[in-house]
C-alpha positions, 0 to 999 in steps of 0.5 A, a space after each residue: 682822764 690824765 694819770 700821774 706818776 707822781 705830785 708835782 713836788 716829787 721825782 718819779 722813781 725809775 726801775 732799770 731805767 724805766 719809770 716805775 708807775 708806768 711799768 706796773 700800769 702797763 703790767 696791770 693793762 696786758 691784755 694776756 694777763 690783766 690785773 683782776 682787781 681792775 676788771 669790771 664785768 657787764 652782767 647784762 652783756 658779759 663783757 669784761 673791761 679794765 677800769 684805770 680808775 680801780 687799778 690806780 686806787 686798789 692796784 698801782 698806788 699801793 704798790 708804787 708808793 710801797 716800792 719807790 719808799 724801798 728803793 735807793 735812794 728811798 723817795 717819795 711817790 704818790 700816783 694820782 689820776 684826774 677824770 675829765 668829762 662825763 662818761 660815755 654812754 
């Protein structure tokens, strides 16, 4: 999987020198308080885990376009992901 700020025509917008994707996907992944929206529970084992998938399309595209079209200047930002590969079994 490759996760992706932003399209290639655009700038990654910045919140107090840090890059704004990347500061909700690594709120959205902590371990302490994980972003529910992206939490897939295993009926047959009970295991919980976080899909990066369902945090970027419910969570983080939402979220960073909303912000980075609020900021100074406002920009354009659009996160995207590609999965590569089949799924491990």
């Amino acid at each position: 999987m490759a996760c992706y700020s932003c399209s290639q025509t655009e700038e990654a917008a910045e919140i107090d020198g840090h890059g704004l994707f990347t500061h909700y996907l690594l709120e959205a992944l902590d371990p302490d308080g994980p972003n529910l929206q992206g939490v897939v529970l295993d009926w047959d084992t009970g295991l919980l885990s976080l899909d990066i998938c369902k945090l970027i399309d419910n969570v983080l595209r939402r979220t960073v376009v909303d912000l980075a079209g609020k900021s100074v200047p406002a920009q354009q930002q659009h996160p995207d992901y590609s999965v590569f590969g089949s799924p491990a079994n």
